[in-house]
N, C-alpha and C positions, 0 to 999 in steps of 0.2 A: 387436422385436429384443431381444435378451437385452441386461441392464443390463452383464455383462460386455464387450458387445462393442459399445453405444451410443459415440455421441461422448461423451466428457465434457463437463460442466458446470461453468463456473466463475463467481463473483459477484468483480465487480470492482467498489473504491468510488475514488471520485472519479475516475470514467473517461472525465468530459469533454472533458479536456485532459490535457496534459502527461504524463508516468507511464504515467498508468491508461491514456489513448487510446492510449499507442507500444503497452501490453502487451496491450488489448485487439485490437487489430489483429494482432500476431503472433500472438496463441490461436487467432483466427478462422482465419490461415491455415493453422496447425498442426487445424483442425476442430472445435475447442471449439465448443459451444455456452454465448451468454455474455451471462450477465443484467450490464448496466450502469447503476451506480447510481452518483448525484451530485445537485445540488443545482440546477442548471441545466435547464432541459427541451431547453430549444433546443440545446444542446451535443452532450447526449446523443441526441435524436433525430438529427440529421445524422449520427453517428458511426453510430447503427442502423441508419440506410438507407445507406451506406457499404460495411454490414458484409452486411447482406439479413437473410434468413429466420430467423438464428441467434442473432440480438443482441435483448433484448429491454430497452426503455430503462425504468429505473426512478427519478424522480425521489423524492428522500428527503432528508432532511437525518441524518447519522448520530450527530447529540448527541440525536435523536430515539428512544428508545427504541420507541414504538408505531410510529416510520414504517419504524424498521428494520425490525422484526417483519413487518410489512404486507407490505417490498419480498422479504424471503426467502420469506416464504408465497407472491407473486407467482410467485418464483424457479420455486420448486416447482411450484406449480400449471401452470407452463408448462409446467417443462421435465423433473417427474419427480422429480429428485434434484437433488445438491450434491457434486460431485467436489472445489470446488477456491475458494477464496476470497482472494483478493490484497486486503488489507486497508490499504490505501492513503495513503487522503483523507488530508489533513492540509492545514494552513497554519502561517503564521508571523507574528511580528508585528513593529513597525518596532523596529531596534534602538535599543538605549538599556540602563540603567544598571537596577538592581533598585527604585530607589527613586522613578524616573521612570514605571514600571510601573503603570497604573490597576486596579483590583478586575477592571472588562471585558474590558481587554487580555488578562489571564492568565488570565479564564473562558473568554474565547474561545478560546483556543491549545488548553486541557488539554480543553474539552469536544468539543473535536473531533479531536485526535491523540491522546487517552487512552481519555475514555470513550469514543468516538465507536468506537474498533478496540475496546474491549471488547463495546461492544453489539452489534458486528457478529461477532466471533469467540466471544458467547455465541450467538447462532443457528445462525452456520454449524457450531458443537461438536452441540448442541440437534439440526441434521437428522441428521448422519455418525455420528452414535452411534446415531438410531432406524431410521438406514436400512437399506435392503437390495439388494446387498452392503455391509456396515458399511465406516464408514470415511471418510477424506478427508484433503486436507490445507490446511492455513493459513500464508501467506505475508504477513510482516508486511513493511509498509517501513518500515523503522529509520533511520538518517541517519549519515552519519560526526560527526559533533556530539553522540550519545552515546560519540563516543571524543575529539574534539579538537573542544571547540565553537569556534563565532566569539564576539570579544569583542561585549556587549552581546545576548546571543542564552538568557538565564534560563529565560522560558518554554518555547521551542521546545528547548531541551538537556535542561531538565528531564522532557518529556513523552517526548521520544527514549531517556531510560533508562533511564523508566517503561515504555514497550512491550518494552523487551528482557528485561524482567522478565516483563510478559507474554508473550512468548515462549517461555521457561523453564519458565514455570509449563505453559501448555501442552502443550509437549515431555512431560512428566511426565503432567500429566491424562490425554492422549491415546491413550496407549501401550495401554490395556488395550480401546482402542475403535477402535484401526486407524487412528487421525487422529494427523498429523505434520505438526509446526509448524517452521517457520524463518524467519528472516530476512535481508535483504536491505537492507545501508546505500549508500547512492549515493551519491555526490560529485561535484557539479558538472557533472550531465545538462542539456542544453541545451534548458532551458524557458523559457515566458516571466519565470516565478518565479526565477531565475535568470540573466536580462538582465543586470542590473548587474555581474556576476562578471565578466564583459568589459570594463569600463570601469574598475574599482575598486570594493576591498570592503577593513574593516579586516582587516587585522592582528593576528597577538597583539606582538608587537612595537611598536607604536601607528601603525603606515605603513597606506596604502592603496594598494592594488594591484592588476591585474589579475591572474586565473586563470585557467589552460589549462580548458578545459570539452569535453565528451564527447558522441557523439551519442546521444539518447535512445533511439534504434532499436537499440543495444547493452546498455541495462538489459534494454530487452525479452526481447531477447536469452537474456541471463541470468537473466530470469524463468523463459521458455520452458525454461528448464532445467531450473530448480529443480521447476518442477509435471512434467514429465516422468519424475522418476525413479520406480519402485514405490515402494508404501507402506512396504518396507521396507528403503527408503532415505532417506539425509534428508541436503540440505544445511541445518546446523542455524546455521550464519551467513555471510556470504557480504558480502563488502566490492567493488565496483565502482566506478572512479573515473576520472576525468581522469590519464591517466599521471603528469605533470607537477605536478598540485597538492601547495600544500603544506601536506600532510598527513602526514605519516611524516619525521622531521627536528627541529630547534631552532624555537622558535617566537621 
């Protein structure tokens, strides 16, 4: 089958769970073919056989420089090409103050919501520039917390607006090689990393309170969008949220 008219190919990271598994499962129904990569085996293999023939589970850790490399060559090797990469993963760490902050805590955070989409968005650049037909695009997930963080939230705010810089940069890189970069911030999708938002979370005001939260199968959604449009189109950022949270307002 001509590459023009193949199913596309997407690499999705941290698609164990939450995010990655809602937007993994909507690819697959939309006919991706979709390498999933995460840190879990077990995760990601149920989600494979879930999906069938088209899902191919890749375990990696993404502050791994060589194991990214290994899980896109995987990619490839399976599946040909690299139409489409949702650049994901991420965590966070417990809230607290800047000073309560250990050396770990904030190695941990940035090496995996900074470098971690670096190393993965220098590969997926690395095949969509040598391929053929040229080209691809890259979807970062960004967070509403590079616009209105939560108090006590340093690390995870900091590396959120650090990728939208990546972002940018990419947007720019890409253009002369067919690959188009956007972003996507989410607010209060209904994960288990997100549990607590139901019961109580601070405030910038110093209150704790609950928040309206949204169903994860609506980001997907919204992914599904975002990689659908041609290449020479771009949603270049894109805010998705719980109607109700408070986000847009007096803090």
């Amino acid at each position: 089958m001509s590459p023009e008219f193949a199913p596309k190919v997407a690499m999705i990271t941290g698609a164990g769970s939450g995010v990655g598994r809602a937007v993994a499962l909507e690819l697959a129904r939309a006919g991706y073919r979709l390498a999933l990569l995460g840190r879990r085996p077990a995760p990601l293999a149920a989600l494979a056989g879930e999906i069938g023939e088209a899902a191919l589970p890749l375990s990696a850790d993404v502050g791994d420089s060589g194991a990214v490399r290994q899980a896109f060559e995987a990619a490839v090797a399976r599946f040909g090409r690299l139409d489409l990469l949702f650049n994901n993963a991420g965590v966070g760490a417990k809230a607290g103050l800047i000073d309560a902050y250990s050396d770990e805590a904030w190695d941990q955070v940035v090496r995996t919501n900074l470098t971690g989409a670096f190393y993965c968005a220098r590969e997926a650049f690395r095949l969509m520039r040598s391929q053929s037909p040229q080209g691809g695009r890259i979807i970062n997930n960004g967070s509403v917390s590079a616009h209105a963080p939560r108090p006590g939230s340093v690390a995870y705010t900091a590396t959120k607006h650090a990728v939208t810089g990546l972002t940018k940069s990419l947007s720019l890189d890409g253009r002369p090689f067919r690959i188009a970069c956007g972003q996507i911030d989410i607010g209060n999708a209904e994960t288990d990393l997100v549990a607590p938002i139901r019961t109580g979370v601070p405030q910038a005001d110093g209150g704790v309170r609950p928040e309206p939260v949204m169903a994860v199968e609506d980001v997907a959604r919204a992914v599904l969008y975002m990689a659908e449009l041609p290449l020479e189109a771009n949603v270049q950022f894109m805010t998705v949220m719980a109607t109700n949270m408070p986000y847009v307002g007096r803090g």
